[in-house]
TORPA-4810 file (N, C-alpha, C, O; in nm, 3 decimals):
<nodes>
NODE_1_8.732_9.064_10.495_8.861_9.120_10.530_8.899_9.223_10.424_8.894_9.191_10.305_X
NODE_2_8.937_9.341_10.458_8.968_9.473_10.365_9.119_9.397_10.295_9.197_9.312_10.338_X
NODE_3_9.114_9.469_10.177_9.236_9.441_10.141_9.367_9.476_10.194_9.465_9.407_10.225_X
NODE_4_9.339_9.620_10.197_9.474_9.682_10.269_9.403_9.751_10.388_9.290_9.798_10.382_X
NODE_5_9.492_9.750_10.507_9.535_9.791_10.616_9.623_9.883_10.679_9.715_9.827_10.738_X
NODE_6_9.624_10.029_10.686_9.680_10.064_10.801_9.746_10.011_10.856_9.713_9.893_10.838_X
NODE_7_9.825_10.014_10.917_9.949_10.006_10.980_10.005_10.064_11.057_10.095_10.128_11.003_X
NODE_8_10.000_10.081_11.197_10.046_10.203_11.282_10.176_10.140_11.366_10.186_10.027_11.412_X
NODE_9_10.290_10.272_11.372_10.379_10.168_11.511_10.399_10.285_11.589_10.442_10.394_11.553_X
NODE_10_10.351_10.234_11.737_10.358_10.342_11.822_10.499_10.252_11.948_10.555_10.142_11.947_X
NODE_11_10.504_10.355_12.027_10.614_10.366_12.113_10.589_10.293_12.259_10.655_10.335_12.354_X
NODE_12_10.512_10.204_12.278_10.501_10.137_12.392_10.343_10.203_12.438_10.304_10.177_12.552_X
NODE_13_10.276_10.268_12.369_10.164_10.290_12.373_10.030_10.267_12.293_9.942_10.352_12.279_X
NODE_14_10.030_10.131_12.240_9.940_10.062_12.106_9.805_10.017_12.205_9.701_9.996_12.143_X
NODE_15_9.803_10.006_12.295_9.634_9.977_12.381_9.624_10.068_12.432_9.502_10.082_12.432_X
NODE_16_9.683_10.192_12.506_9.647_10.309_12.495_9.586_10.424_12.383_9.503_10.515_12.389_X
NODE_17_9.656_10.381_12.303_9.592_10.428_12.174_9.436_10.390_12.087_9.350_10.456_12.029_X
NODE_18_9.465_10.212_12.125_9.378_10.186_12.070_9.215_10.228_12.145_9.108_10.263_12.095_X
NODE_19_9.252_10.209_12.257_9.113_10.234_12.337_9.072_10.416_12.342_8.960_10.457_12.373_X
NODE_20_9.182_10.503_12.307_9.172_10.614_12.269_9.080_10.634_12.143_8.969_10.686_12.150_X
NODE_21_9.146_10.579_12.007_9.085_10.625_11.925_8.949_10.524_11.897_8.891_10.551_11.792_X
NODE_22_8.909_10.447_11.953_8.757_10.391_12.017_8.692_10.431_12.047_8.587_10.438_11.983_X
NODE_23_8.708_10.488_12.168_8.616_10.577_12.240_8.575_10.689_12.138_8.454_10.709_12.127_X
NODE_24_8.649_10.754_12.072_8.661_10.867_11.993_8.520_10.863_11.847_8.434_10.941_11.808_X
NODE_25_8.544_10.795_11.828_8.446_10.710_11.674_8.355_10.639_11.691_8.381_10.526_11.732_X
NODE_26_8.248_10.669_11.673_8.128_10.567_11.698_8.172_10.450_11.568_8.258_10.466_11.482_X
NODE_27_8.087_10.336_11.586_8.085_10.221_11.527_8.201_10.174_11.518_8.238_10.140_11.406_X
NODE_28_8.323_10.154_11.672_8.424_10.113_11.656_8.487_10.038_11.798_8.458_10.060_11.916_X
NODE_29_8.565_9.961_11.749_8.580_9.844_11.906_8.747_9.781_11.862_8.817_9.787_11.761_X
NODE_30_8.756_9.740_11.953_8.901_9.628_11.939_8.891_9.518_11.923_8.825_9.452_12.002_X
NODE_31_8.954_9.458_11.813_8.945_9.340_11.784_8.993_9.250_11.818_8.937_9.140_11.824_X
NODE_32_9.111_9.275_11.849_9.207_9.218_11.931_9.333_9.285_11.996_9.384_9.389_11.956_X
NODE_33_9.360_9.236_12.064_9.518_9.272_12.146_9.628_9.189_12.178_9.613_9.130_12.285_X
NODE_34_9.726_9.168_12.123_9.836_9.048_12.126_9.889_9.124_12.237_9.867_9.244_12.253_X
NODE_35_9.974_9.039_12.328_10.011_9.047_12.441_10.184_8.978_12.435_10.225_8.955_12.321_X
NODE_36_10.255_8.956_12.521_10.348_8.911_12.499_10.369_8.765_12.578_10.325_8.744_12.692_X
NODE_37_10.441_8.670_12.502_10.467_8.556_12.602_10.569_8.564_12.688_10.648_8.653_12.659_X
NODE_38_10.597_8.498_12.790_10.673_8.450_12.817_10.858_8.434_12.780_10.887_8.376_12.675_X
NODE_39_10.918_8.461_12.826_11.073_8.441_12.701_11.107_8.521_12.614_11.212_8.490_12.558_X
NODE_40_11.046_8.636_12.571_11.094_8.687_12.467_11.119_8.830_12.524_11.067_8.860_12.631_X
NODE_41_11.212_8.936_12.445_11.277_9.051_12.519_11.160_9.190_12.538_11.183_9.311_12.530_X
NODE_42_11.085_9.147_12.553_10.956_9.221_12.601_10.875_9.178_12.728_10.835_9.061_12.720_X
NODE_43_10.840_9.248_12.850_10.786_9.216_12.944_10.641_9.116_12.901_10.560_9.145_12.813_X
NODE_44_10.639_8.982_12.999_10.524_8.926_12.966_10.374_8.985_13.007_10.338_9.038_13.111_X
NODE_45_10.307_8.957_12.894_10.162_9.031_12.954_10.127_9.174_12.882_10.016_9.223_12.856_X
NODE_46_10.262_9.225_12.858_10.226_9.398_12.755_10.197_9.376_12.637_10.223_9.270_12.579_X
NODE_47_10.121_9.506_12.569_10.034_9.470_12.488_10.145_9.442_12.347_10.240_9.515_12.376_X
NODE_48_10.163_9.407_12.275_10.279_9.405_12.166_10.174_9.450_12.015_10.217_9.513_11.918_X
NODE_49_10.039_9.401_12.030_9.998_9.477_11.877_9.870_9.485_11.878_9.818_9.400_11.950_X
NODE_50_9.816_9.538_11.839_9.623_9.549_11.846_9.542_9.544_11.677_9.572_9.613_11.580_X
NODE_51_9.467_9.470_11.683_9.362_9.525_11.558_9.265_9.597_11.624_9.220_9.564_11.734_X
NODE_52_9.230_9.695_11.561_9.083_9.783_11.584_9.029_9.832_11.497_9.086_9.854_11.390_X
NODE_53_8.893_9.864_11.524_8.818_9.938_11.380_8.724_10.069_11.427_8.645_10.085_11.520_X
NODE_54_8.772_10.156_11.313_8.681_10.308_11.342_8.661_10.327_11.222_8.732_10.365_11.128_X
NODE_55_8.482_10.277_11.242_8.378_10.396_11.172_8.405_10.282_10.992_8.410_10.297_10.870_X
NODE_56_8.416_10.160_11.113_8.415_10.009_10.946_8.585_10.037_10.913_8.602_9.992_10.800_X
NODE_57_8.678_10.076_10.951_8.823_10.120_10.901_8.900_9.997_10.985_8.907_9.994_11.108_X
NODE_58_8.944_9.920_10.916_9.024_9.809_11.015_9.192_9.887_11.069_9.213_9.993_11.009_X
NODE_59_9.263_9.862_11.132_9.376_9.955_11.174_9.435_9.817_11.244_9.373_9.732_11.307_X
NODE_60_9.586_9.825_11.209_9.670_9.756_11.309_9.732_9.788_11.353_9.772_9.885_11.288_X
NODE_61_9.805_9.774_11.469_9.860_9.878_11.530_10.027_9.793_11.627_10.010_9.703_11.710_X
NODE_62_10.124_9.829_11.603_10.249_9.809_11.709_10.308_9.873_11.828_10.306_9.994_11.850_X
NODE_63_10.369_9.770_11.912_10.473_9.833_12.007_10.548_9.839_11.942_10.578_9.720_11.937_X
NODE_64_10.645_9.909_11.847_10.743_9.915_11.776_10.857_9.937_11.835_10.962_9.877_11.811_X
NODE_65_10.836_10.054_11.942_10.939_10.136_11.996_11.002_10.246_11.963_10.918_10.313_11.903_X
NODE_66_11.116_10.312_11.967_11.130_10.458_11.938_11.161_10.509_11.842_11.167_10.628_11.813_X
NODE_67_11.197_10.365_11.754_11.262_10.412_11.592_11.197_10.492_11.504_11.253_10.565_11.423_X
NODE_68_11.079_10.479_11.517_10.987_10.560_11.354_10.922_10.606_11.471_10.899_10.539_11.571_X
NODE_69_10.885_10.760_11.445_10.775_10.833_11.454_10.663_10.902_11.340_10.682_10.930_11.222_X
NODE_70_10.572_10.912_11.401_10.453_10.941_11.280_10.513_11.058_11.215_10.632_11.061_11.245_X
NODE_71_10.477_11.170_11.128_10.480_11.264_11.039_10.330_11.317_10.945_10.227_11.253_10.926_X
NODE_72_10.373_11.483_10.889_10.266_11.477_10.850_10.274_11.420_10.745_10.172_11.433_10.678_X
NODE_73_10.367_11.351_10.690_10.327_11.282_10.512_10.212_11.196_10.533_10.130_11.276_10.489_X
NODE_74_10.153_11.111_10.561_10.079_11.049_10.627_9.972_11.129_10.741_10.017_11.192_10.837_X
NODE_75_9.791_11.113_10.709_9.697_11.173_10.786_9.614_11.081_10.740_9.636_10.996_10.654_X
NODE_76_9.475_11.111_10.828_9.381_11.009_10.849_9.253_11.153_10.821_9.240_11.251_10.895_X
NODE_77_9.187_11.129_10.719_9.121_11.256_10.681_8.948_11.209_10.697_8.880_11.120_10.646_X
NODE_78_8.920_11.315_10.792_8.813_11.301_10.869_8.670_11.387_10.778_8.677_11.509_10.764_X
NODE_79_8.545_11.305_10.722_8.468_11.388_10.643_8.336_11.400_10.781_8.278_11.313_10.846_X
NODE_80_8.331_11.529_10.782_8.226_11.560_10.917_8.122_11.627_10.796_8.174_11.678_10.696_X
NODE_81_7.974_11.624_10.814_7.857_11.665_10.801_7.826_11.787_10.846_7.740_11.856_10.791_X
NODE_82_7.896_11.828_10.956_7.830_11.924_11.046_7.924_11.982_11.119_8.039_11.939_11.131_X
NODE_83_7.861_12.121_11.192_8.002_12.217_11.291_8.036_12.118_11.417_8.145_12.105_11.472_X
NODE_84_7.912_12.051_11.448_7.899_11.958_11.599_7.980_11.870_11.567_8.068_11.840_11.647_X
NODE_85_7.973_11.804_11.438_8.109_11.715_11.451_8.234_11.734_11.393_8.312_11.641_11.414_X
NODE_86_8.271_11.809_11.337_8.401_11.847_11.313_8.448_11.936_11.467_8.569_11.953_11.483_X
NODE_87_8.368_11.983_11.560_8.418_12.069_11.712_8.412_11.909_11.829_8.467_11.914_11.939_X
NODE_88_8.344_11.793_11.785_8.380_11.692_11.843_8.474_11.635_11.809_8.542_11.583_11.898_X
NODE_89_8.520_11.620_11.661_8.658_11.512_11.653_8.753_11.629_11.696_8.833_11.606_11.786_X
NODE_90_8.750_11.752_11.638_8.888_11.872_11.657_8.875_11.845_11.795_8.992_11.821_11.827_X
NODE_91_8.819_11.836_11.875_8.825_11.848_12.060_8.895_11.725_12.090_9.016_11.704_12.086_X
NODE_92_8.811_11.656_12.119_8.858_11.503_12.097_9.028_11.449_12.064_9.129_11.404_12.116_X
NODE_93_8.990_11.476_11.984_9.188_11.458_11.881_9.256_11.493_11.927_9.335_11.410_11.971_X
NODE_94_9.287_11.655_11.959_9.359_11.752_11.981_9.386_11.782_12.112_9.459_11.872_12.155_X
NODE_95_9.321_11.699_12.173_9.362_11.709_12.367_9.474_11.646_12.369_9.484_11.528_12.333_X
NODE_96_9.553_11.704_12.402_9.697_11.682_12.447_9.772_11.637_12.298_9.832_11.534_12.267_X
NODE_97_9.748_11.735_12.236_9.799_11.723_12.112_9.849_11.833_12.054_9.919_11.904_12.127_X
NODE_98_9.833_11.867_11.944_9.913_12.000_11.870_9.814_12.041_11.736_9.823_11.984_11.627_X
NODE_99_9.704_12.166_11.771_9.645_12.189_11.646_9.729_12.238_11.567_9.841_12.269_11.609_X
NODE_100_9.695_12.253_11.445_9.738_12.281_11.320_9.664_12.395_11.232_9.597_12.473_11.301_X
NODE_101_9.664_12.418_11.100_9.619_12.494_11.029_9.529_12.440_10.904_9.544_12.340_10.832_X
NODE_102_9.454_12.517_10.904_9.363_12.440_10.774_9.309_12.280_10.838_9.328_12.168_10.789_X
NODE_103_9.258_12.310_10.928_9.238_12.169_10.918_9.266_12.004_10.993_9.196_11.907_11.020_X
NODE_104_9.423_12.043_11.008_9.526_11.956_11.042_9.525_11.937_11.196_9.471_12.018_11.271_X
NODE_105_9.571_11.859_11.226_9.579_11.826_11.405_9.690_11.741_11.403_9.729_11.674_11.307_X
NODE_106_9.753_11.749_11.547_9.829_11.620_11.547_9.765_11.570_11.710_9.728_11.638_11.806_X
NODE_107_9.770_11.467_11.695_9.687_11.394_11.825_9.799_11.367_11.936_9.918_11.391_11.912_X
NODE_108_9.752_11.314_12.063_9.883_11.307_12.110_9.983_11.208_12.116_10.068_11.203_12.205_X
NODE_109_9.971_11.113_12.003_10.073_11.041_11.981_10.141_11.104_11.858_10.217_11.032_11.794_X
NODE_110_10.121_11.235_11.815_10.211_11.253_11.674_10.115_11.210_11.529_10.144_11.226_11.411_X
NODE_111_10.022_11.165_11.578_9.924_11.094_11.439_9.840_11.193_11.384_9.733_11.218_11.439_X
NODE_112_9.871_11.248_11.290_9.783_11.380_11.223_9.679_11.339_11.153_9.696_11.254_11.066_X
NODE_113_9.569_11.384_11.175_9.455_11.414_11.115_9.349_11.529_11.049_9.324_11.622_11.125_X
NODE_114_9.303_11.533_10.956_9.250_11.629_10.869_9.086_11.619_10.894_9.020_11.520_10.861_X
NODE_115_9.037_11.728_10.953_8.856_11.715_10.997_8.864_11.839_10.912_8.937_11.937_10.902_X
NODE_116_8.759_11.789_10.857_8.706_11.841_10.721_8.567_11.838_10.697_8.515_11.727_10.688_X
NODE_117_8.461_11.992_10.679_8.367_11.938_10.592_8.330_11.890_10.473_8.399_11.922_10.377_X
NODE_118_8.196_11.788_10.452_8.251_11.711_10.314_8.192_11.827_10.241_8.173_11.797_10.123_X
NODE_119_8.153_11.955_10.270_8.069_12.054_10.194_8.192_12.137_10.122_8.163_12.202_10.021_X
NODE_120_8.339_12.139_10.172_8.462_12.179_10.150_8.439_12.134_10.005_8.363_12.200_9.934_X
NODE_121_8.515_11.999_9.948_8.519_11.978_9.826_8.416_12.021_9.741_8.460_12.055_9.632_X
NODE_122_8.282_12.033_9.753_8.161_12.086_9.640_8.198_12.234_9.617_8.179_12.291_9.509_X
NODE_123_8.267_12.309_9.754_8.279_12.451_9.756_8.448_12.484_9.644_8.470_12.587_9.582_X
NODE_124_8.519_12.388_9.649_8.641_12.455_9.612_8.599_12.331_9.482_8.709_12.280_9.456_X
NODE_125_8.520_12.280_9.415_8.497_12.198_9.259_8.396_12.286_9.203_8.336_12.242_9.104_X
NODE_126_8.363_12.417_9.252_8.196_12.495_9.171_8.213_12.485_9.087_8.111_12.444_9.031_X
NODE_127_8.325_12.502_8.995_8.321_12.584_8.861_8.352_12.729_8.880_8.383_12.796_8.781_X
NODE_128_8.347_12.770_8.973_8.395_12.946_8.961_8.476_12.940_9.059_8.480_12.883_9.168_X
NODE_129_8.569_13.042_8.973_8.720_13.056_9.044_8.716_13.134_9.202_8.778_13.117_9.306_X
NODE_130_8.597_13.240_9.151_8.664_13.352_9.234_8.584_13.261_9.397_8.626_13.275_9.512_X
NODE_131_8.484_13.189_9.361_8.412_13.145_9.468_8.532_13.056_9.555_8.561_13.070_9.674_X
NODE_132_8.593_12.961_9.455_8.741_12.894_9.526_8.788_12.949_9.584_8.818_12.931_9.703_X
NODE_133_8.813_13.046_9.506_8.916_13.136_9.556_8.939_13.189_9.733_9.019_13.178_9.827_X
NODE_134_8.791_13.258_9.691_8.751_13.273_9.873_8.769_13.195_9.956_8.834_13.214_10.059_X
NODE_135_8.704_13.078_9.917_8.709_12.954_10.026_8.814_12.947_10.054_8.853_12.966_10.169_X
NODE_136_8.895_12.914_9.951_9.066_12.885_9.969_9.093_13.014_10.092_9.093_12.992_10.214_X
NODE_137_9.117_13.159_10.023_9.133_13.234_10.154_9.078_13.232_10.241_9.169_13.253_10.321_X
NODE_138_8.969_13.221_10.313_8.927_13.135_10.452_8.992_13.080_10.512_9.066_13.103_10.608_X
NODE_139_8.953_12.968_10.430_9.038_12.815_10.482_9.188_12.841_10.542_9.203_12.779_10.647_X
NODE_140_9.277_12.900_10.512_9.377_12.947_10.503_9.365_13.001_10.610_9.484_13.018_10.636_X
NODE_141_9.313_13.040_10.691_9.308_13.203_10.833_9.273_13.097_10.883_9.300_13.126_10.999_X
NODE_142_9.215_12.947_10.892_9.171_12.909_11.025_9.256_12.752_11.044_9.325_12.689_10.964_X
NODE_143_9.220_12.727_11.163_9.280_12.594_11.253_9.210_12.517_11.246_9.228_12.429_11.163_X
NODE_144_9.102_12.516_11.329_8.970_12.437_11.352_8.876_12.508_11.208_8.870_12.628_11.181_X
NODE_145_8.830_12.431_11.155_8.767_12.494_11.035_8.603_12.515_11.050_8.529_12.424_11.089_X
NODE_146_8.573_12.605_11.026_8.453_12.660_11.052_8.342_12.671_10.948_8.328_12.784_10.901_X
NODE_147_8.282_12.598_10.913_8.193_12.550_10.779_8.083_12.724_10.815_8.021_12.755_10.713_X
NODE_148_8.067_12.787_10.889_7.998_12.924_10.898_8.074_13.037_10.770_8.035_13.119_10.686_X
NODE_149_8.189_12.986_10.814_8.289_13.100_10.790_8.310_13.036_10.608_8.309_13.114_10.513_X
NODE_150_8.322_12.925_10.598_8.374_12.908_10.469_8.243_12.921_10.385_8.247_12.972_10.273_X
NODE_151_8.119_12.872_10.444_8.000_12.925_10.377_8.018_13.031_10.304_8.020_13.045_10.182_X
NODE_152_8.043_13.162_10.461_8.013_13.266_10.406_8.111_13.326_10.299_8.053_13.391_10.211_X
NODE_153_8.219_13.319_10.291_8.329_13.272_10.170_8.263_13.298_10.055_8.259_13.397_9.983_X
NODE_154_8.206_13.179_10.052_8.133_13.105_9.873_8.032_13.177_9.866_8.001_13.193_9.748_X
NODE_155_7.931_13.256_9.972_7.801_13.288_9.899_7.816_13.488_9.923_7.722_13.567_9.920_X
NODE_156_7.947_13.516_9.943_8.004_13.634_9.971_7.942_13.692_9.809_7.876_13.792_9.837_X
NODE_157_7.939_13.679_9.720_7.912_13.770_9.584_7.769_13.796_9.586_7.737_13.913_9.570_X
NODE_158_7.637_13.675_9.610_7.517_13.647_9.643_7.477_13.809_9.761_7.395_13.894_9.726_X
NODE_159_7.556_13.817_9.892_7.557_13.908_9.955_7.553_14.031_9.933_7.470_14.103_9.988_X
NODE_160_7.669_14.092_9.821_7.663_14.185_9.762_7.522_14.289_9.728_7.535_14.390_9.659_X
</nodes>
């Protein structure tokens, strides 16, 4: 059992979600789904809370209702290998959602996420500024982030 947990509260949509972001992530399933009994001020039978796991990440999740909504202080930061999978989670995520800049998405429950190559951090830690630098301006012009484009960024002096 992980120590700490995630914590999500969504709006009457927590098994919708959960089977959303499942499908979405390989090596990931539901663990469970609490339901409601009988007697209490929630219809019997709806889902009231879920555990699930994406990609080994345990997540719990609520019917909370309308009080708290997500924000971007809070993101779920996605390290992709490759253009194929950072254009699968950005697709994926972002259907019926709200892209963002640099990176950012909001999914369509409001839950923002950051798809990222993990080649990003080696590019903006080189040791040379001006190579950051670039990347940084790149990065900056795009939505969906384009590991072509930020490449060409960093090896822009090499070109010369």
């Amino acid at each position: 059992m992980q120590k700490i947990t995630p914590f999500l509260w969504f709006d009457g949509k927590v098994e919708e979600a959960a089977r959303f972001y499942t499908s979405i992530f390989p090596h990931s399933e539901i663990k469970n789904l609490t339901r409601a009994p009988e007697g209490i001020p929630v219809p019997a039978g709806e889902v009231m809370s879920a555990t699930f796991v994406l990609e080994g990440q345990e997540f719990m999740a609520l019917n909370g209702g309308p009080q708290f909504q997500f924000n971007e202080s809070v993101s779920f930061f996605i390290r992709c290998e490759t253009q194929e999978e950072i254009d699968r989670y950005w697709e994926a995520l972002s259907e019926g959602g709200q892209p963002g800049r640099c990176g950012w998405l909001k999914d369509r429950y409001g839950l923002s996420w950051q798809v990222v190559p993990t080649a990003l951090d080696e590019m903006l830690k080189a040791g040379d500024p001006e190579k950051s630098k670039r990347v940084m301006q790149a990065l900056m012009q795009m939505d969906k982030l384009d590991m072509a484009g930020l490449e060409e960024a960093y090896h822009l002096e090499a070109a010369r």
